[in-house]
C-alpha positions as CSV (number, residue, x, y, z in Angstrom):
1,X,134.1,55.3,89.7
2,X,137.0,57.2,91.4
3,X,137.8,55.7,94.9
4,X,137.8,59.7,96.0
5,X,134.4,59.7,95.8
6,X,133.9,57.6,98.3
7,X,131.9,58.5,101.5
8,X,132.7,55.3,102.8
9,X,136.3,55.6,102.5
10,X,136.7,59.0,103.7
11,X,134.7,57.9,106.9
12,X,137.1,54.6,107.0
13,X,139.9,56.9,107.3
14,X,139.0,59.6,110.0
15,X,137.8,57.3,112.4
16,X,140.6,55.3,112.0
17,X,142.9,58.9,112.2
18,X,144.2,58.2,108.9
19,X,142.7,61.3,107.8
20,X,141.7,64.7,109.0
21,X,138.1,65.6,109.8
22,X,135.4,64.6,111.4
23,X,131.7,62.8,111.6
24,X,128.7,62.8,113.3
25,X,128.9,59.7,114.8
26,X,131.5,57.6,114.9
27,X,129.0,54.1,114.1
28,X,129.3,55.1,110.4
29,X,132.1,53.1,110.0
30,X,130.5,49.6,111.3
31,X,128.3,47.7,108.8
32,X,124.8,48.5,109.0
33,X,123.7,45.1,110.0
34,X,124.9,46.2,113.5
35,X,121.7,48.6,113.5
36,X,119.0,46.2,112.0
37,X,117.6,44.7,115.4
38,X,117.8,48.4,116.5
39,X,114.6,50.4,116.8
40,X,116.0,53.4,115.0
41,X,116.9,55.1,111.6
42,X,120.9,54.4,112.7
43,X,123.7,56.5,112.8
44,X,123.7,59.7,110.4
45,X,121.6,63.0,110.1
46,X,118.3,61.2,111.3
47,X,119.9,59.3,114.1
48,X,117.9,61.5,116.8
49,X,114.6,61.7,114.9
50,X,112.0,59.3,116.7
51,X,111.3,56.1,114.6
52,X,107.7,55.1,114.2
53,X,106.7,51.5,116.1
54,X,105.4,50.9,112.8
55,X,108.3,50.9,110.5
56,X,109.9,48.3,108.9
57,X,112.8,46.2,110.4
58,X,115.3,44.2,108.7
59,X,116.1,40.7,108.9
60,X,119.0,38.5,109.5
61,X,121.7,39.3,106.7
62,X,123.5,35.9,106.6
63,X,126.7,35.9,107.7
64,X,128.9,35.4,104.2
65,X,127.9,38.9,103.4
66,X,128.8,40.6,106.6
67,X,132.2,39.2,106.8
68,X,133.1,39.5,102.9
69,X,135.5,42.1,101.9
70,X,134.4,44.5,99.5
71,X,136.2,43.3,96.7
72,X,134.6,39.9,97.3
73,X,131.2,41.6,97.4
74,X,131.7,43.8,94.1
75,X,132.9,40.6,92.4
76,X,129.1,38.8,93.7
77,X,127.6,41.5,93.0
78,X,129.1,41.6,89.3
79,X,128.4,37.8,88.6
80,X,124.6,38.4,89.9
81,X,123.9,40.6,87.4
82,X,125.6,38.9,84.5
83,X,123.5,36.0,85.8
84,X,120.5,37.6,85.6
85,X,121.2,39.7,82.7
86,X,118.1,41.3,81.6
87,X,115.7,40.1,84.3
88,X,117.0,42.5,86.8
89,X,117.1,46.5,86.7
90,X,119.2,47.9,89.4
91,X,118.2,51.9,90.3
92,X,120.9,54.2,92.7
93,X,119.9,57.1,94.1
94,X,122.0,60.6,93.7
95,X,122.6,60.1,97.6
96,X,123.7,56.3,97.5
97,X,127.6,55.5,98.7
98,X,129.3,55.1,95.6
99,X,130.3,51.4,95.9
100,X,126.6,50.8,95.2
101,X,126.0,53.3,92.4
102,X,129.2,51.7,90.8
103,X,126.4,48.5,90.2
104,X,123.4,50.6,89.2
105,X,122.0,50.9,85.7
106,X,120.2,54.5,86.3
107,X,121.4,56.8,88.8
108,X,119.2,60.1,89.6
109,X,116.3,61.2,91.9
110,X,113.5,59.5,93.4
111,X,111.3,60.4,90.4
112,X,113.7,60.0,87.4
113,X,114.9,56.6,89.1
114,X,110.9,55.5,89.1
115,X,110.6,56.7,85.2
116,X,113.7,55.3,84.6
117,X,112.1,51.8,85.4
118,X,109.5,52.0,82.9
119,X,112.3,52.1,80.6
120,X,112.7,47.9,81.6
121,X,109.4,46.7,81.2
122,X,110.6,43.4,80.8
123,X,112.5,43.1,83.6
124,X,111.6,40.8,86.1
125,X,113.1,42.5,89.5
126,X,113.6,46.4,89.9
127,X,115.9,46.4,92.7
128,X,115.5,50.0,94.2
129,X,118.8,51.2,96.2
130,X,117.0,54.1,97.9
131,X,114.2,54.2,100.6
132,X,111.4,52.5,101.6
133,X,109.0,55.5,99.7
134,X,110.9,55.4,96.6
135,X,110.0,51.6,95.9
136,X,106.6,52.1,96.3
137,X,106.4,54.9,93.6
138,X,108.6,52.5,91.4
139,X,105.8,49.6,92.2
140,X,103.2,52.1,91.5
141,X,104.4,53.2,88.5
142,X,105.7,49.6,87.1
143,X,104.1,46.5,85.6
144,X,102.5,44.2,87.7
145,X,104.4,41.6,87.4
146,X,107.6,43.1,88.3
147,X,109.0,42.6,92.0
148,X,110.4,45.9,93.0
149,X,113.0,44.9,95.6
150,X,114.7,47.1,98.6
151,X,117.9,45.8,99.9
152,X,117.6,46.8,103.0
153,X,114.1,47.7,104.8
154,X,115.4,49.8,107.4
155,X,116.0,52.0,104.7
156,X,113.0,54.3,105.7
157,X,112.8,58.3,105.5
158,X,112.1,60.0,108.7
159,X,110.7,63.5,106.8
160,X,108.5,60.7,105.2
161,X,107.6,58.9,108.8
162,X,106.9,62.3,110.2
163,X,103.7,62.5,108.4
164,X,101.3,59.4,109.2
165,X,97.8,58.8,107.0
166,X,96.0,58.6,110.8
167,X,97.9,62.4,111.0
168,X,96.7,63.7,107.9
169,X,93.3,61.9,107.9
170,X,92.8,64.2,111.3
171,X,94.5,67.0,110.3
172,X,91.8,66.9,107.1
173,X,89.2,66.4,109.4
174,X,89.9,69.6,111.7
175,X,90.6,71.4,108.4
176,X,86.5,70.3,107.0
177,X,85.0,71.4,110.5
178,X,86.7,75.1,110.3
179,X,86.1,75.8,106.6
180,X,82.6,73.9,106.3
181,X,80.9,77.2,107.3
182,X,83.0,79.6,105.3
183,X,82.7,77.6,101.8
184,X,80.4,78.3,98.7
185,X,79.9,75.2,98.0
186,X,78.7,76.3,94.2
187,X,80.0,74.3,91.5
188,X,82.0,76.8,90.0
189,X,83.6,77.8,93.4
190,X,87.1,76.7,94.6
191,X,87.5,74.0,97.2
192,X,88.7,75.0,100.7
193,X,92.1,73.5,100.9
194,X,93.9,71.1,98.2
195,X,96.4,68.3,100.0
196,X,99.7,68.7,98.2
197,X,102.3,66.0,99.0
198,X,105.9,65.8,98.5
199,X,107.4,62.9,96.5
200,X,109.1,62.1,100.2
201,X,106.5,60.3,101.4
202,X,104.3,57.0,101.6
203,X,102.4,55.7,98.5
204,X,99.7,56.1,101.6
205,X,99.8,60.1,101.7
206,X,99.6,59.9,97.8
207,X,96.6,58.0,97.7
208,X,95.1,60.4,100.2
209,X,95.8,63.0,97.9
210,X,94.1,61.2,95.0
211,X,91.6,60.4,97.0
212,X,90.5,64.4,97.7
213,X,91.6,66.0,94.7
214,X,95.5,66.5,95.8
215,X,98.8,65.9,93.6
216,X,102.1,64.9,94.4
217,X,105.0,67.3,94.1
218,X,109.2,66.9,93.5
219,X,111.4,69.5,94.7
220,X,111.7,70.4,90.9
221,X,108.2,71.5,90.1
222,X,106.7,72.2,93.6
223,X,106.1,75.9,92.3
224,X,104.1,74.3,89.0
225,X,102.4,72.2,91.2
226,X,101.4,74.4,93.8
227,X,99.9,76.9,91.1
228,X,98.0,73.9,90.0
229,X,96.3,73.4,93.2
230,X,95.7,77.4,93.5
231,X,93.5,77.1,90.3
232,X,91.5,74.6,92.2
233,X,91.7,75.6,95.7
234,X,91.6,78.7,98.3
235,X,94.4,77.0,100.3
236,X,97.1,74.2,100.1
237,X,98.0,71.7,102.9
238,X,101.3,70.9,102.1
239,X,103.0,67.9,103.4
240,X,105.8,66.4,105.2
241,X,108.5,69.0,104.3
242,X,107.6,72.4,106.3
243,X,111.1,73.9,104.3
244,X,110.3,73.0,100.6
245,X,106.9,74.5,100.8
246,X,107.9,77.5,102.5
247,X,110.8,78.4,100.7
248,X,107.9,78.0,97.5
249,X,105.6,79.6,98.2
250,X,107.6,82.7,99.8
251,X,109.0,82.8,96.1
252,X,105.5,82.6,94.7
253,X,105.2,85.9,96.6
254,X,103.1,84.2,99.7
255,X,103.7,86.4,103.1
256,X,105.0,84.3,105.8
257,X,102.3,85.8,108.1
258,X,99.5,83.5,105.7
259,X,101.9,80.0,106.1
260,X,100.9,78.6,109.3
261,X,102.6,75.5,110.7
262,X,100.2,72.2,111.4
263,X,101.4,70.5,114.3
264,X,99.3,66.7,114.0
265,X,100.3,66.7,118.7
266,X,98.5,69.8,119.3
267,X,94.6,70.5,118.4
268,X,93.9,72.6,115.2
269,X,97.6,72.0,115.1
270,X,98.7,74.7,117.0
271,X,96.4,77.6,115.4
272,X,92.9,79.2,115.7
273,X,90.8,79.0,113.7
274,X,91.3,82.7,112.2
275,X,95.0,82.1,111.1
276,X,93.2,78.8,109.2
277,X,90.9,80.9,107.5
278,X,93.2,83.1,106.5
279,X,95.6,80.6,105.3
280,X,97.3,80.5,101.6
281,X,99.6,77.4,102.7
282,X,99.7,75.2,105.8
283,X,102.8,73.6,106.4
284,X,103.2,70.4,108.0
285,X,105.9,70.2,111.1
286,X,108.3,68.1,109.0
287,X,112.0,68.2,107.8
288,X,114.7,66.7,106.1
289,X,117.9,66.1,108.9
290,X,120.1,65.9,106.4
291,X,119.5,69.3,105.0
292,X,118.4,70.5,108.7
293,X,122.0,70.3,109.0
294,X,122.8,72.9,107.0
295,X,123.3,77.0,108.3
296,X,124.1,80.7,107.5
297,X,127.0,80.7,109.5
298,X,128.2,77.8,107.5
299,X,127.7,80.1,104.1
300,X,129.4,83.1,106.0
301,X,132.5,80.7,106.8
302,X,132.3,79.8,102.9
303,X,132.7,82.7,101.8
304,X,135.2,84.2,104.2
305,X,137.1,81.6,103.1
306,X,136.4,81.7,99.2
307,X,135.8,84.8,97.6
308,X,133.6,84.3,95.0
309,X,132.2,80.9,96.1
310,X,128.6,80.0,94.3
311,X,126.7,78.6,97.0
312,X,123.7,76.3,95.8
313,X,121.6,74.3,98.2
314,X,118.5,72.1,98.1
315,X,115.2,73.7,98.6
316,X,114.6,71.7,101.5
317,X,117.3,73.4,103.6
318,X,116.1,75.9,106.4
319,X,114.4,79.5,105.0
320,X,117.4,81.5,106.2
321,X,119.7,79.0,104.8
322,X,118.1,78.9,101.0
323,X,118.1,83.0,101.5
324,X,121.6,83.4,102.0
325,X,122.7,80.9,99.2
326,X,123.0,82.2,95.8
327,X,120.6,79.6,94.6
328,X,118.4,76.9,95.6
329,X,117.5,73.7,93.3
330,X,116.9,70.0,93.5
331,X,119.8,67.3,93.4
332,X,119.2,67.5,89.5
333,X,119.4,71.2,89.3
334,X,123.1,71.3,91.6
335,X,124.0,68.4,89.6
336,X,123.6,70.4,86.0
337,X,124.5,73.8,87.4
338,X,128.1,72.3,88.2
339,X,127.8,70.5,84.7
340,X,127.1,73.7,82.8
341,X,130.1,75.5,84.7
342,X,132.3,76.1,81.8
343,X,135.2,78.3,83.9
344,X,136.9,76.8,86.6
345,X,134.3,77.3,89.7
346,X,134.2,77.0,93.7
347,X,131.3,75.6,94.4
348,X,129.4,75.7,98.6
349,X,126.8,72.9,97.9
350,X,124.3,72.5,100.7
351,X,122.8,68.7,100.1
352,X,124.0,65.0,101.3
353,X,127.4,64.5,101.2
354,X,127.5,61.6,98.8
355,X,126.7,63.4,96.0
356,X,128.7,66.5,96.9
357,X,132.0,64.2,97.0
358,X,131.2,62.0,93.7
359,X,130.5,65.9,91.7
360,X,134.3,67.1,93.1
361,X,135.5,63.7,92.3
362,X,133.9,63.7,88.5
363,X,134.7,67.9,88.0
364,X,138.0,68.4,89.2
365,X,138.8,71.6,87.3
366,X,136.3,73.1,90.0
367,X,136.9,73.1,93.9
368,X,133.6,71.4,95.3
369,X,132.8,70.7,98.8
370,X,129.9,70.4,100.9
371,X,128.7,73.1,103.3
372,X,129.2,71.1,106.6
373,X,132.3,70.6,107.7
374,X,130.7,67.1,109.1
375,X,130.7,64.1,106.9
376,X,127.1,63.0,108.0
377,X,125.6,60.9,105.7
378,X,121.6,60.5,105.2
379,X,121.1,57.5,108.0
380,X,118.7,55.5,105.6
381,X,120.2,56.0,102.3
382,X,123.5,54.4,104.5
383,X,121.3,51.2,104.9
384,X,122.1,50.2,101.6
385,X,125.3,48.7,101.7
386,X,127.1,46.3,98.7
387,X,126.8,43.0,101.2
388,X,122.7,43.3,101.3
389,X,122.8,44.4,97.3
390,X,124.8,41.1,96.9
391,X,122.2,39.1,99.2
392,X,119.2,40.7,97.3
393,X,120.9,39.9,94.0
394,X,121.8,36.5,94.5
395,X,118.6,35.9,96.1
396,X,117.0,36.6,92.3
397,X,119.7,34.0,91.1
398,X,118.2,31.2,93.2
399,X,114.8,32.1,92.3
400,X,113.8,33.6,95.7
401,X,112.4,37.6,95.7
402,X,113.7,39.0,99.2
403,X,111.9,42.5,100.5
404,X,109.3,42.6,97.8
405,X,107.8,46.3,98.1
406,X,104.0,45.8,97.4
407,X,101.3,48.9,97.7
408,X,98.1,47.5,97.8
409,X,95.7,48.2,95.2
410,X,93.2,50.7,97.3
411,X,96.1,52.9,97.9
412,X,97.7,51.9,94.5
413,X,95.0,53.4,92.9
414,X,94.3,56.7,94.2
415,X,98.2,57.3,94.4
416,X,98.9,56.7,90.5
417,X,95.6,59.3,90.1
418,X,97.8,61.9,92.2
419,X,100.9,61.5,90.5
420,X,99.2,61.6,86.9
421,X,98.3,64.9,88.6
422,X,101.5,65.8,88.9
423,X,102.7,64.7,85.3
424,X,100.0,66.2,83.3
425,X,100.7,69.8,85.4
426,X,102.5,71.9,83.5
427,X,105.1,75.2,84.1
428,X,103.2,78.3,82.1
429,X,105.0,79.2,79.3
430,X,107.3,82.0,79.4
431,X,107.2,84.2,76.4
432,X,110.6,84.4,74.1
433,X,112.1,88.1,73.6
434,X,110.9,87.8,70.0
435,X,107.1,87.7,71.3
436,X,107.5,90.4,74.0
């Protein structure tokens, strides 16, 4: 893969003043082992966000793989996996540094990455270069006897950590005591409120969703999923992300005015019991930082600069943000819109600078760049770095499994019942122009 892709690089440079431009912190540029005894999601978009006591902390990385060079580590990494041949399955998300997704045998979202593992049913390791949620779907979804590894396990999500079960198990509870009297409980009558959760999230918040009639959503088909649950429910609870299900359901024609916010630090979370009632979606207080990041005067700059400019961002930026943008989409959608460009383009993309660099890297006849100015990576997807792929890697070659992700089987189960949910929902169909 083209060296220009590289986030890493590019970050090398300007803190170094070899290049121009700036970064959110200048810590990028240190291996991410400095971070791991570190309460904290490390430097990047979520380095403010608060850190759940509760997450999980990396080990020790030995000290052959923090002082290799990279071209030492690519060349470990490469003999690993001729090693291990087919007994090892290595996924990279869309948002990984490219020296990683230079190793990976499937490289898309969180969802595609998990199907993508199914494809490998006789491999012994799924090694998962992503976060900490993203290995649990891949455990739920593979064969039991596969190890599904994560490099790194401060590779968390903070959208994901900023919705607990304990939360939503309260917030559910709240929810029963205000609706209990307003319900027909008939059989043929809709249920109160249907949990919807995003992919981003723990294998926990799926399982509560299977476990009360819920489904799990991508940012692909959160507007087939959410008519799904409106079949079945007066209201949705939509959880972590507060921006992917407003900026759905406001283009499902939902007024903002029936979209309260649930706060799990305030009682009712924030709201009486009237706006609840009159609810179509409650939103959970979550966000991505990464495309937190992201503004209007950033789009207004775009353009003043590039007349014509198509400005696409992720459905999980900011309302106002998604509004002024000429379209919204999930990493797969930018990623084929650019594809499908067949005149020379300038493209404003709003979403992690990782993959904005590698698609002006790989489509050069267009001028790509991201939206913020600021090369600030997502903090977790930085976790993975080639030194604790190597050590996970090599680990397999001596027979040992490091960072085995496991969901246990009374969440296990509940979970794959919400995301069978979500696979057997389907978009209605649109009629063709010849049956209009």
């Amino acid at each position: 893969m083209s060296q220009t892709a590289s986030v890493d690089t590019r970050i090398q440079l300007i803190t170094t003043q070899q290049a121009p431009g700036s970064t959110c912190s200048p810590d990028l540029a240190q291996g991410p082992w400095a971070f791991d005894p570190q309460p904290g999601y490390g430097p990047g978009a979520s380095m403010a966000d608060e850190i759940p006591t509760t997450a999980p902390r990396q080990g020790e990385l030995p000290e052959s793989y923090k002082s290799a060079s990279n071209e030492e580590l690519h060349a470990r990494i490469r003999a690993a996996k001729d090693t291990l041949g087919d007994r090892v399955v290595i996924l990279g998300h869309f948002y990984q540094r490219d020296e990683i997704l230079a190793h990976a045998d499937f490289v898309g979202d969180s969802f595609q990455l998990a199907n993508a593992s199914l494809t490998r049913p006789n491999a012994e390791a799924i090694v998962f270069c992503g976060v900490h949620f993203m290995a649990e779907t891949a455990d739920l979804l593979s064969e039991p006897e596969q190890a599904v590894i994560l490099p790194n396990l401060a590779a968390g999500c903070s959208m994901a950590d900023m919705a607990d079960i304990d939360q939503v198990e309260e917030c559910w509870e709240q929810l029963m005591e205000v609706y209990r009297d307003n319900t027909d409980t008939t059989p043929d009558t809709l249920q109160p409120v249907i949990p919807v959760t995003y992919m981003n999230s723990s294998a926990a918040l799926k399982g509560f969703c299977g476990r009360n009639g819920g489904i799990v959503c991508t940012s692909s088909n959160a507007a087939t999923v959410l008519e799904w649950a409106f079949e079945r429910g007066q209201r949705v609870l939509f959880f972590p992300d507060q921006h992917l299900g407003r900026n759905t359901a406001k283009a499902m024609g939902i007024s903002l005015d029936r979209m309260p916010m649930w706060n799990p630090n305030k009682p009712l979370g924030g709201n009486d019991e009237q706006s609840l009632t009159d609810a179509q979606v409650i939103l959970w207080h979550g966000f991505c930082s990464v495309h937190r990041r992201f503004t209007v005067p950033q789009i207004e700059a775009a353009r003043a600069e590039h007349p014509g400019v198509r400005v696409i961002v992720h459905p999980e930026c900011p309302m106002p943000v998604v509004d002024a943008a000429d379209e919204s989409g999930s990493t797969d959608y930018i990623t084929k819109a650019i594809a499908a460009a067949t005149e020379p383009t300038t493209f404003a993309i709003g979403t992690e600078i990782n993959l904005v660099q590698r698609l002006a890297a790989e489509y050069p006849q267009h001028t790509i760049f991201c939206l913020d100015p600021v090369v600030c990576p997502c903090s977790t997807m930085y976790r993975i770095h080639p030194g604790y792929l190597a050590w996970a890697l090599e680990s397999l070659v001596e027979g040992t499994v490091v960072n085995q992700i496991q969901v246990p089987d009374d969440v296990a189960e509940p979970a794959r019942l919400a995301l069978e949910r979500m696979l057997a929902a389907k978009p209605p169909v649109t009629p063709s122009k010849a049956q209009q």
